[in-house]
N, C-alpha and C positions, 0 to 999 in steps of 0.2 A: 729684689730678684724674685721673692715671692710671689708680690703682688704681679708681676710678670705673669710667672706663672699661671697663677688664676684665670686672669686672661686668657690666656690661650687656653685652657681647658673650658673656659665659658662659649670661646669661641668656636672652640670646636662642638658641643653641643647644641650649638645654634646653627651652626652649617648641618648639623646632622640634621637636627629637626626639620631644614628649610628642604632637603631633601626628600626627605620622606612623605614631606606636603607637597612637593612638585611631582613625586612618582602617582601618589592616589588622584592627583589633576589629571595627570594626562591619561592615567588607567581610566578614569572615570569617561574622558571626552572621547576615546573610540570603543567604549563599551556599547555596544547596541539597546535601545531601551527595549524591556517588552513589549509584547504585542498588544494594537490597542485592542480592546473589549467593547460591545456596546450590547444596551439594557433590550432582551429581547423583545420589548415593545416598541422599541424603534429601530429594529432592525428590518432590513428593505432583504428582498428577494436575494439577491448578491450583499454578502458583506465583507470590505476592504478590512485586509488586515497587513499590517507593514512587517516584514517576513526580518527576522535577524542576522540573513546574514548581508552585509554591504555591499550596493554596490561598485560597481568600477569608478566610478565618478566621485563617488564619496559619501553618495545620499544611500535613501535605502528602497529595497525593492518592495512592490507592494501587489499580493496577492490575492488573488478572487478566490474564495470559498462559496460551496454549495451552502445552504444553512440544513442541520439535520434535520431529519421530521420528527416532529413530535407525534408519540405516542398516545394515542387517545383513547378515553376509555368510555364505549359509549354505553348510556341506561336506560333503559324505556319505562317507563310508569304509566298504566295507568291511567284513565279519564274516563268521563261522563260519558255513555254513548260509544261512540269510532272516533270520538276523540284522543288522539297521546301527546304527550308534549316530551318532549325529547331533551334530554341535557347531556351538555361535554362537558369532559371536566380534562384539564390538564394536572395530570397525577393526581395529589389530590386538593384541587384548588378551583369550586367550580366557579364557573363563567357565567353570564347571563344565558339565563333561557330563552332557545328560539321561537317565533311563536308556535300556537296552536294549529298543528298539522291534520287533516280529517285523513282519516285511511280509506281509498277506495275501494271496495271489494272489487276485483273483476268480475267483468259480465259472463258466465256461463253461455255461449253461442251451440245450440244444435243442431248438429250437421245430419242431413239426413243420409241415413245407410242406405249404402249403394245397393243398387235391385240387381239379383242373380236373376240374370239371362236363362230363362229358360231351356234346356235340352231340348233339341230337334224332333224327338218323339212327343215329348210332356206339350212342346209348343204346339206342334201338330192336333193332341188332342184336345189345346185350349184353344186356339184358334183355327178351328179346321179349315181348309183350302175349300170351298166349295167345287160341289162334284160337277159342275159344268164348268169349273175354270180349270182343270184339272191338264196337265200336258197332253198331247195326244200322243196315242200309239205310235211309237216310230213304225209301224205294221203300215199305218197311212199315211208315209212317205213315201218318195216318185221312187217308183224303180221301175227297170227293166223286166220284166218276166215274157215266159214261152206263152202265146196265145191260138187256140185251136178251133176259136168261133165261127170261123169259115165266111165273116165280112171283108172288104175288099179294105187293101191301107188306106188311109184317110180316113174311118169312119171314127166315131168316138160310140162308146158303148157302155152306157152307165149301169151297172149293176144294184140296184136300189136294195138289195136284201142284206147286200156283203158291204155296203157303203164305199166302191169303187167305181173310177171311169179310166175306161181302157183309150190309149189314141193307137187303134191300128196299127202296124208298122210292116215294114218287108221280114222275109225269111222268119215266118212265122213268131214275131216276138212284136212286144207290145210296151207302150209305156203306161204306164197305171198309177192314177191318182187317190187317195183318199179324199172324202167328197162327205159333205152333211144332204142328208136329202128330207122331203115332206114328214110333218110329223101325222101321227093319226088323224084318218081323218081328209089330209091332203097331198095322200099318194096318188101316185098316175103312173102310167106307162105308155108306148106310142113309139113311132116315128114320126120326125122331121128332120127340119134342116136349119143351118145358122142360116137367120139370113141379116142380120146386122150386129159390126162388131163397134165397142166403146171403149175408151180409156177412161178412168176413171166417171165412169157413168152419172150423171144429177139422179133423185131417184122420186119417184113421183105414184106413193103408194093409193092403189084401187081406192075406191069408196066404200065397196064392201069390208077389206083391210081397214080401215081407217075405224067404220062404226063398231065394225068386232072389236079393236082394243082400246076402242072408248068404253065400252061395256066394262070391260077390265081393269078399268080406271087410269088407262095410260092414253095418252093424245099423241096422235101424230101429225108431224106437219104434211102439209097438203102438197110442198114440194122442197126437198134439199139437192143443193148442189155438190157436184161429187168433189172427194177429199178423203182423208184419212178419216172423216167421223160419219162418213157414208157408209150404210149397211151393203152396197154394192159391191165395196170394195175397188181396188184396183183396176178391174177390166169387167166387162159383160160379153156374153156374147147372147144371141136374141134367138128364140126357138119361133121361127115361124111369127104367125099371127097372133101368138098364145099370152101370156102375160109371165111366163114362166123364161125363166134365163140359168144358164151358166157363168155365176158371178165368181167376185173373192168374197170376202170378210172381213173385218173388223173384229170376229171374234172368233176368232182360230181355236181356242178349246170344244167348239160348237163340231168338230173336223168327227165324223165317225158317227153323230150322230142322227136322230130324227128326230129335228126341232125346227126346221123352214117353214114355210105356208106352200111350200110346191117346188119352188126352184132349187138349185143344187149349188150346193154352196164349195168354194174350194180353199185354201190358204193362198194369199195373195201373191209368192211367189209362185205357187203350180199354176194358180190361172193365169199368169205373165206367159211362164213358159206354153203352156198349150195357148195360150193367144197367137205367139209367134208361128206355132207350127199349123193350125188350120187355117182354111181361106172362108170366105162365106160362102155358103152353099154349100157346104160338108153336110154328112149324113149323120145323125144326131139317132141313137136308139134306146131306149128307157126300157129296160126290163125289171 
């Protein structure tokens, strides 16, 4: 009955044991392992790591992680020259040296300083306007005025001392031009009359004109055809037999003064309009 006994209490510590080996099996077989690890020299951009908890299926899920950045600690030394060679180190375990990098200076570029624009006075007196280019007097612009010279309408009446030409008009009023006339020298005075008009005139200067500013060292040509670079200007109208004309210009600051060789010079819109208003054969007076 003993030996019974024994038995059964042999046997029950062997059912206990077998138990406790079947509990740490099966604890063991859905325990999740840890995560795997790999040696950061062979770690790629993304590294796969299998995440612990399971999934539905019964495998395990598996997660992409960023990898951290390493910190780096960088040193300059030092070289020959513009030479430096550069070393990283991760913490502190350094790495192969990269090679030998030359430092560039940059290139210094100079710009040049912008030029202050001179003031309209300061420019004035640095670059002065020549006194023949000069605007002319709105004083010898066309206007209307009261005329008491006691000629008949129609006549044209140049005033050679005031640098004016009157074109007669009714009820005592007159239209009045500023006008360049003769300079010393080749003043005149006279009656005549238009007796030929031109639009834009060819111009075909005298012989005597010609040698006189060859003296002067300028050459004229023997004959230019009319155009904006014709000293006729615009229109002519023709005094008689004479060599002397009521032209325009090409050079309108000239308007006022006494720089011509004899003829009477006008701006090229007055002599347009006095073209339209006389006929040929008008009475032409030079005082």
């Amino acid at each position: 009955m003993k030996a019974i006994q024994i038995s059964a209490a042999a046997l029950g510590i062997f059912a206990a044991m077998c138990i406790s080996a079947s509990a740490q099996t099966s604890t063991g077989r859905y325990t999740p392992p840890p995560a795997v690890q790999l040696s950061p020299d062979l770690a790629s951009p993304w590294i796969l790591q299998l995440s612990r908890k399971p999934a539905r299926n019964g495998g395990y899920q598996v997660e992409v992680a960023r990898p951290q950045p390493v910190r780096r600690n960088w040193q300059m030394r030092p070289a020959i020259g513009e030479q430096r060679r550069e070393y990283r180190r991760f913490g502190t375990t350094p790495l192969q040296a990269d090679p030998v990098r030359r430092t560039i200076r940059p290139q210094i570029v100079h710009r040049p300083q912008a030029v202050q624009q001179p003031q309209p006075a300061r420019q004035a007196a640095i670059n002065p306007k020549p006194a023949e280019r000069q605007e002319i007097d709105p004083i010898y612009e066309m206007q209307i005025v009261a005329y008491e010279g006691g000629h008949a309408p129609g006549t044209i009446v140049i005033d050679t001392a005031d640098r004016f030409l009157y074109l007669v008009g009714e009820n005592g009023q007159a239209r009045r031009y500023g006008v360049g006339v003769g300079r010393e020298g080749f003043e005149w005075s006279g009656t005549n009359k238009i007796s030929r008009k031109a639009e834009w005139p060819d111009w075909r200067p005298p012989a005597q004109m010609i040698a006189r500013e060859k003296k002067k060292g300028r050459n004229l040509p023997a004959y230019m055809p009319g155009g904006p670079e014709n000293p006729l200007g615009a229109r002519a109208l023709y005094l008689g037999d004479t060599l002397y004309r009521i032209h325009g210009t090409n050079q309108p600051w000239t308007i006022g003064r006494a720089l011509s060789s004899g003829c009477i010079r006008m701006r090229n819109e007055d002599v347009i309009d006095l073209y339209e208003r006389v006929q040929v054969g008008a009475k032409v007076v030079v005082s």
